[in-house]
C-alpha positions as CSV (number, residue, x, y, z in Angstrom):
1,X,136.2,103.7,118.2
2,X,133.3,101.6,120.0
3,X,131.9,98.9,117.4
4,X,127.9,98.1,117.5
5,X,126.8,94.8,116.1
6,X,123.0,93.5,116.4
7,X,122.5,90.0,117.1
8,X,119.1,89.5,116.7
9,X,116.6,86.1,115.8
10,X,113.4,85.0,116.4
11,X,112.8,83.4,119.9
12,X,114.8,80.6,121.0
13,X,116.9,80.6,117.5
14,X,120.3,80.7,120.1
15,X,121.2,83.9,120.5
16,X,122.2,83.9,123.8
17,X,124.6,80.8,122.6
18,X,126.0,82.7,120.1
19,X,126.7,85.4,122.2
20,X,128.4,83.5,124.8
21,X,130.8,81.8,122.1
22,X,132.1,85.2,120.1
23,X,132.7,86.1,124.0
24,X,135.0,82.9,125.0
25,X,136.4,82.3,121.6
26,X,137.1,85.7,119.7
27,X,136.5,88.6,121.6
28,X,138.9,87.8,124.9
29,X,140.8,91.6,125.4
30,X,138.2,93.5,124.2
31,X,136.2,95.2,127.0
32,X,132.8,94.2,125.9
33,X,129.0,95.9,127.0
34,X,125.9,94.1,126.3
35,X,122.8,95.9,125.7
36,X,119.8,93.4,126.1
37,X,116.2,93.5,125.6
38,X,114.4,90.7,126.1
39,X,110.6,90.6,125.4
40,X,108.4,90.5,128.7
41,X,108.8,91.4,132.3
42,X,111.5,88.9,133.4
43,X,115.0,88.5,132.0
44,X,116.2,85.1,132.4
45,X,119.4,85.3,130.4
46,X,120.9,87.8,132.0
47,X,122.3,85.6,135.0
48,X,124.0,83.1,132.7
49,X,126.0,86.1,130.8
50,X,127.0,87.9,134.0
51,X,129.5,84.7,134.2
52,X,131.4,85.8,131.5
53,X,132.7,89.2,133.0
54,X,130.2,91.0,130.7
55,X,128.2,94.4,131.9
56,X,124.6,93.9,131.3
57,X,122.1,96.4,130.2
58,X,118.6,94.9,130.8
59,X,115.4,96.5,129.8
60,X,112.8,94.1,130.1
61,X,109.6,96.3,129.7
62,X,108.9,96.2,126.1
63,X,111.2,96.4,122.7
64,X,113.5,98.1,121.1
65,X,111.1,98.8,117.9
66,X,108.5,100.2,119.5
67,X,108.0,101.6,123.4
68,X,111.9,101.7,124.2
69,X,113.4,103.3,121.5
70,X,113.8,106.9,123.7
71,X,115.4,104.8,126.4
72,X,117.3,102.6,124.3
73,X,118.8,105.8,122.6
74,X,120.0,106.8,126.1
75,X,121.2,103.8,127.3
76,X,123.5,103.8,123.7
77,X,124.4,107.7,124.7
78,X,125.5,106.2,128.8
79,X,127.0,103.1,127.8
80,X,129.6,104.9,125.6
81,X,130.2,107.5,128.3
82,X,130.8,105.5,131.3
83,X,132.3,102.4,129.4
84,X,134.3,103.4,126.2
85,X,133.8,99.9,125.1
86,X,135.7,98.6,122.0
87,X,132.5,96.7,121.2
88,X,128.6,96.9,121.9
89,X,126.7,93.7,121.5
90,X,123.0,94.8,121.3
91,X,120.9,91.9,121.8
92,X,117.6,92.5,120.7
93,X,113.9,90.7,121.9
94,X,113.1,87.9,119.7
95,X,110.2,89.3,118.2
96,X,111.6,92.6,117.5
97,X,111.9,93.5,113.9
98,X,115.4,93.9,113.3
99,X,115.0,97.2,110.7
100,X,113.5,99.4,113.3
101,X,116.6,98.2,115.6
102,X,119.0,99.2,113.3
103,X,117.4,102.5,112.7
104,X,117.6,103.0,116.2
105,X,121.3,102.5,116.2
106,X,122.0,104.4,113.0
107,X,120.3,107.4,115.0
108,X,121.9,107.1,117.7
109,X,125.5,106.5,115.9
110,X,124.8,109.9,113.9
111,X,125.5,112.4,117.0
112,X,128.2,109.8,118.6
113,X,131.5,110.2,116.4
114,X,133.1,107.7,118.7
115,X,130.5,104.6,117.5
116,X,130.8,102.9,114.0
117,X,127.6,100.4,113.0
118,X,129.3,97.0,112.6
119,X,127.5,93.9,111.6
120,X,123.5,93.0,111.6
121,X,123.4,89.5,112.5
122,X,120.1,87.2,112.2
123,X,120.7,83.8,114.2
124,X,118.0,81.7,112.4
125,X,116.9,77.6,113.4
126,X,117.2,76.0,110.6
127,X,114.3,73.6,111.6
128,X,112.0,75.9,112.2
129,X,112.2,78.0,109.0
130,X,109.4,77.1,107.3
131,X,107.0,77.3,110.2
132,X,107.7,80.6,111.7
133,X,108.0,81.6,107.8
134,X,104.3,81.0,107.7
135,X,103.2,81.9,110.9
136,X,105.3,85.2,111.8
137,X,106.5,86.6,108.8
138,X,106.2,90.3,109.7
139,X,108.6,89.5,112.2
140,X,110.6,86.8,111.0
141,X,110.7,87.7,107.6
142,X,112.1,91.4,109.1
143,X,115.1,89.6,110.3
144,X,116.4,87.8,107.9
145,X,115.5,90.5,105.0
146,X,117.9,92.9,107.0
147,X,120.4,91.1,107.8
148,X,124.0,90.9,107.5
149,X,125.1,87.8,107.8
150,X,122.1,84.7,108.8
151,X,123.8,82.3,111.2
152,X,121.4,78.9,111.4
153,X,121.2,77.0,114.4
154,X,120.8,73.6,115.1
155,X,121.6,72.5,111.1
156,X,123.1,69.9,113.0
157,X,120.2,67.8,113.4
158,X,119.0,68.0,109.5
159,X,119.6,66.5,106.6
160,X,121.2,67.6,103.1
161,X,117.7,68.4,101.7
162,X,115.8,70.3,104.6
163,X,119.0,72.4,104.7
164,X,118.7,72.9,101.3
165,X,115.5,73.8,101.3
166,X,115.9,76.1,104.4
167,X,118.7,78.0,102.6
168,X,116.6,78.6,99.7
169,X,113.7,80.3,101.6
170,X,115.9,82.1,103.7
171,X,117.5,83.4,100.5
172,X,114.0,84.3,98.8
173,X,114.0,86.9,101.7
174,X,117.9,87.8,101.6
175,X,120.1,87.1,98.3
176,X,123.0,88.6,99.6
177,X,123.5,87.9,103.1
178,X,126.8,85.3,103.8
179,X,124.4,82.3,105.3
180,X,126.4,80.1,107.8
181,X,124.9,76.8,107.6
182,X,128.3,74.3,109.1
183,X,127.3,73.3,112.8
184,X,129.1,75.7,115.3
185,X,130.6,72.9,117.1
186,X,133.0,72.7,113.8
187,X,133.8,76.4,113.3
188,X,135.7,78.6,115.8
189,X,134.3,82.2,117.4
190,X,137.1,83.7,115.2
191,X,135.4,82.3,111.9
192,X,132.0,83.0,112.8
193,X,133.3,87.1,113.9
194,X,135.1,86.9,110.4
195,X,131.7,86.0,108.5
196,X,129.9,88.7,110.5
197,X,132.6,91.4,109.8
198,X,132.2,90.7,105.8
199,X,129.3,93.1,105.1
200,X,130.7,96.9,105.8
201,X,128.5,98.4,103.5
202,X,125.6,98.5,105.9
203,X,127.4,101.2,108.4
204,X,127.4,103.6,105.4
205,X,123.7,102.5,104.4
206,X,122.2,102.9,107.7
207,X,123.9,106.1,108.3
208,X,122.7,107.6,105.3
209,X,119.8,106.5,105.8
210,X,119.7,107.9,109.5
211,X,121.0,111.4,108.3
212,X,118.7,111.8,105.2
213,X,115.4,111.4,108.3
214,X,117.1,114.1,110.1
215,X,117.2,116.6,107.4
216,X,113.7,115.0,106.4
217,X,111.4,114.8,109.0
218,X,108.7,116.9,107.8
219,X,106.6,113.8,107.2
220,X,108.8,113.2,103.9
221,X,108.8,109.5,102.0
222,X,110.9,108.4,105.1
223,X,108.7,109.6,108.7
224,X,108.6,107.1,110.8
225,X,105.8,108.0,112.8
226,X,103.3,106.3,111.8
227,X,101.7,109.2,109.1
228,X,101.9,106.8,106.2
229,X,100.7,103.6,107.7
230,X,97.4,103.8,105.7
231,X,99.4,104.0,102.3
232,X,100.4,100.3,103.2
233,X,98.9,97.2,102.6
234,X,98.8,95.3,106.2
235,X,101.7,92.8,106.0
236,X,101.1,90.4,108.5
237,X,100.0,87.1,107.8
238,X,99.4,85.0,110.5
239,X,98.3,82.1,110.7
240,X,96.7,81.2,114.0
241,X,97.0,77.1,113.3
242,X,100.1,77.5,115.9
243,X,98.5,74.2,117.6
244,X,98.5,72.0,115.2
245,X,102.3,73.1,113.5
246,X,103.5,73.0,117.1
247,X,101.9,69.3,117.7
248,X,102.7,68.2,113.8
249,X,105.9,67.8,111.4
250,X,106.9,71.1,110.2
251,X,106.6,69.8,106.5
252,X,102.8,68.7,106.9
253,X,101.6,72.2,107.7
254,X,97.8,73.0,107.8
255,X,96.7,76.1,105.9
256,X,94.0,78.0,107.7
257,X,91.8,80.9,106.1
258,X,90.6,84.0,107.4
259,X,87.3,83.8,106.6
260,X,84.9,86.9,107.4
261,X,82.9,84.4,110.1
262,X,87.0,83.4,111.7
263,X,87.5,84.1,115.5
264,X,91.0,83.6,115.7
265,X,91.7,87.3,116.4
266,X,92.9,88.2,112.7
267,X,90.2,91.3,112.2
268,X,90.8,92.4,115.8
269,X,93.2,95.2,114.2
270,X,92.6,97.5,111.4
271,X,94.3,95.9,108.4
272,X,96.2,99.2,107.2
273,X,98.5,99.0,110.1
274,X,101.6,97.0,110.8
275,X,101.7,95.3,113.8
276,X,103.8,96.2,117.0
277,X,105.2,92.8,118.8
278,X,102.9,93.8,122.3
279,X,100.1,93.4,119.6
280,X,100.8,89.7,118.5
281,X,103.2,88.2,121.2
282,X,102.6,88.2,124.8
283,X,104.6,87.0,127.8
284,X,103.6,85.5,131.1
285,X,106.2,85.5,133.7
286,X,106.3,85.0,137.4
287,X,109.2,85.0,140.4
288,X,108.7,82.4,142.8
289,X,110.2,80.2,146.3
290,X,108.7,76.9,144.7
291,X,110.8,73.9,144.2
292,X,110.6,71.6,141.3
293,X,111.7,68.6,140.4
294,X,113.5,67.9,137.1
295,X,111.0,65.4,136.1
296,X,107.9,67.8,137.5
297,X,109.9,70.5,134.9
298,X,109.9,68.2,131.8
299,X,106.8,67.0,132.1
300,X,105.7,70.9,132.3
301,X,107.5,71.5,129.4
302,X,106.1,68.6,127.5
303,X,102.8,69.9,128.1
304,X,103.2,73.4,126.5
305,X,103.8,71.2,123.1
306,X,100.3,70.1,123.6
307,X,98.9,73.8,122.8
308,X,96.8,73.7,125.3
309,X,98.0,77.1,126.3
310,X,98.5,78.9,123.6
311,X,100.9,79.3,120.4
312,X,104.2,78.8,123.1
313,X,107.2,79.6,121.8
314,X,109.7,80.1,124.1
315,X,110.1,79.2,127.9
316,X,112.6,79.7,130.1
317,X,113.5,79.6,133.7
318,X,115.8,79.1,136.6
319,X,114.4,77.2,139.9
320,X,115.6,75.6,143.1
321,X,115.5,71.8,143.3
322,X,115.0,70.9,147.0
323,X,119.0,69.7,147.1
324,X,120.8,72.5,147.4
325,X,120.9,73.0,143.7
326,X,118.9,74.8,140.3
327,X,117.7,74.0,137.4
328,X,118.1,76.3,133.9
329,X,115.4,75.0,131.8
330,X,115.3,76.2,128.4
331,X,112.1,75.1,125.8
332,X,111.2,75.5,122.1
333,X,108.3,74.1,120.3
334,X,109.1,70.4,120.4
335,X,112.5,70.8,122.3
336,X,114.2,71.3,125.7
337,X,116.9,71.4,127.8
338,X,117.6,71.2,131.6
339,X,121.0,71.4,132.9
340,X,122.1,72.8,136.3
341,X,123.3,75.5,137.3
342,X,124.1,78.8,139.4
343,X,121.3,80.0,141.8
344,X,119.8,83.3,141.7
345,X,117.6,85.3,144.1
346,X,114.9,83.8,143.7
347,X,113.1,81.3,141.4
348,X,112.0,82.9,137.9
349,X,109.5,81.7,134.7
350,X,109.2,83.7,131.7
351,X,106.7,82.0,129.0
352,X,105.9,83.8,125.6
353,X,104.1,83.1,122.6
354,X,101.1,84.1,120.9
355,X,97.4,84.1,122.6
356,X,98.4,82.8,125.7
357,X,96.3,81.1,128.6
358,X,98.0,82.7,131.5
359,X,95.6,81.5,133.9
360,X,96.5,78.0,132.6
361,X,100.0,78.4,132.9
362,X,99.4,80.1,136.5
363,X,97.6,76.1,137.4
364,X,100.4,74.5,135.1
365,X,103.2,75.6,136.8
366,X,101.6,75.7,140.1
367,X,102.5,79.7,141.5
C-alpha cells in the first residue's frame, strides 16, 4: 500500500525544509517519490532534494489546481507503476489551492487500490499570517481551511502574543486541524510524522467525496467544471497595497478600497468567478552564465523589499560566484538567506509574486 500525503503552504512558508527533515529524521527505509510542482517555469528546489536519494517528479508549467490536473493524474498512475513507493510526498505550488489538490488525488486514488490518501499538511509562517490573510485569502485561506494538520514556521522568532494571535486566525479558518506551533529545531521528524498521521478521517472524506463526482457528473451540486461559477459570490479579496505591507510592520497594515475609479487591476476579471493562480500570481525566471557576488545578491534581494517591482514574494536561485563555488539564495518579504552550495548546469532565478515588473527585474538582476 503506497501512502499520499500533500504538503502544501503558501510561498516561502518552508516546505521544502519540512520536507527535507520527515526525509532525514522519520522516513529512512521507506522508498520515498516526490511529486513536485512548483509555480513558474524554473524549478529551483529540485537540486537541493535530489541530495537526499529522493526521485523527483517536476512539472514546472503551471499547477496542480488548474492546467495540470490531466498530467498530474498520470504522473500519480506512473509513479505507482514504475516505483511501488511505500509513500508519495506531493508537493504542491505555493499558490495552489490545496482543495482542488486533494480532489485531484482523491480521483486519482479511486481507480488505484494500491494508494490510500494520508495526511493534508499546510506549512504556514507564523509571521506572515496576518498579511497574506488579507492580501491572498482565496489562496491562503484554501490551505489552511483544508488542512490536516497546520505546521507554522518560523514561530521561533515571535513572541507569546503574536503566536497567539496567529493561532487564533488560523483557527477562525480551521477549528480542528492539530496546529504545531513548538520551533522544529525542538521536535524530531518522528513527532512532526506522528502529528500529521493524527487526522485519518480525511482518506474516507475525500474518497467519498471523489466517488459521489463520479456517479455525479451530470453537472450535479458537485461539477467541477466550472457550470456553477456564476452561482458564487467572487471570493477573492485582494488587496493590491502589497508595497506598503511588504515595506511596513505586518501589524500596521493599510486598508485600501476598491473604488469604481481604482486601477489596481481588481475589475480586470468578472467578479462571479474564482480566480485561477496564472490569474493573480506571476513568475519571472531566467537561466544564466553570470556570476555574482554574495554582496551584489543581497543587495538584489534587498531591493525587491523596496516594491519597486511588484508584490515579490518569493525568490530563489542558485549562481556561480567567480571562485569555484555557488550561491543558494533563498528570499521572502523582509527576509533572506544565502548559503553555499552544490553547482548545477547552469545559473538559475525564479521570482514570483503578484503584478510583476519583469522588465525591471530583467535590469535588476542584470541577464
Amino acid at each position: 500500500m503506497t501512502k499520499v500525503d500533500v504538503i502544501s503552504g503558501f510561498l516561502g512558508a518552508g516546505k521544502t525544509t519540512l520536507i527535507r527533515k520527515l526525509l532525514e529524521e522519520a522516513l529512512k527505509g521507506e522508498q520515498i517519490v516526490l511529486i513536485e510542482n512548483e509555480f513558474g517555469e524554473i524549478g529551483i528546489d529540485g537540486g537541493f532534494l535530489k541530495d537526499a536519494g529522493v526521485q523527483i517528479s517536476e512539472m514546472n508549467s503551471g499547477c496542480i489546481c488548474c492546467s495540470l490536473v490531466g498530467d498530474f493524474g498520470k504522473a500519480l498512475h506512473q509513479v505507482m507503476e514504475q516505483f511501488h513507493p511505500d509513500r508519495i510526498l506531493i508537493e504542491p505550488s505555493g499558490v495552489g489551492k490545496l482543495s482542488d489538490v486533494l480532489k485531484a488525488v482523491a480521483d486519482v486514488a479511486v481507480k488505484e487500490p494500491e494508494m490510500a490518501l494520508g495526511s493534508a499538511i499546510t506549512v504556514a509562517d507564523g509571521t506572515k499570517c496576518r498579511v497574506y490573510m488579507k492580501n491572498f485569502g482565496e489562496f491562503y485561506n484554501n490551505q489552511v481551511e483544508h488542512a490536516g494538520t497546520i505546521v507554522l514556521s518560523r514561530t521561533q522568532k515571535m513572541d507569546e502574543e503574536k503566536l497567539e494571535a496567529a493561532v487564533a486566525m488560523l483557527r477562525e479558518k480551521n477549528p480542528d486541524a492539530p496546529i504545531i506551533t513548538t520551533p522544529w529545531d525542538q521536535l524530531s521528524g518522528e513527532q512532526i510524522l506522528s502529528a500529521m498521521d493524527r487526522k485519518g478521517e480525511l482518506e474516507e472524506e475525500l474518497l467519498e467525496e471523489a466517488r459521489r463526482h463520479e456517479h455525479e457528473h451530470e453537472h450535479g451540486p458537485d461539477c467541477t467544471c466550472g457550470c456553477h461559477d456564476h452561482e458564487h459570490e467572487h471570493e477573492h479579496h485582494h488587496d493590491h497595497d502589497h508595497e506598503q505591507e511588504h515595506h511596513h510592520d505586518h501589524d500596521h497594515e493599510h486598508h485600501h478600497d476598491h473604488g469604481p475609479d481604482c486601477t489596481c487591476g481588481c475589475h480586470d476579471h468578472d467578479h462571479h468567478h474564482h480566480h485561477h493562480a496564472d490569474e493573480v500570481f506571476t513568475s519571472w525566471g531566467a537561466e544564466t552564465p553570470k556570476v555574482f557576488s554574495e554582496e551584489e545578491i543581497g543587495r538584489i534581494l534587498t531591493e525587491l523589499d523596496t516594491g519597486k517591482y511588484g508584490a515579490v514574494l518569493r525568490a530563489k536561485g542558485i549562481v556561480p560566484c567567480g571562485d569555484g563555488t555557488w550561491l543558494h539564495f533563498d528570499h521572502v518579504p523582509q527576509e533572506q538567506e544565502l548559503r553555499r552550495g552544490a553547482a548545477d548546469y547552469t545559473g538559475r532565478l525564479c521570482v514570483i509574486g503578484s503584478q510583476l515588473d519583469e522588465a525591471g527585474l530583467k535590469a535588476l538582476f542584470g541577464v
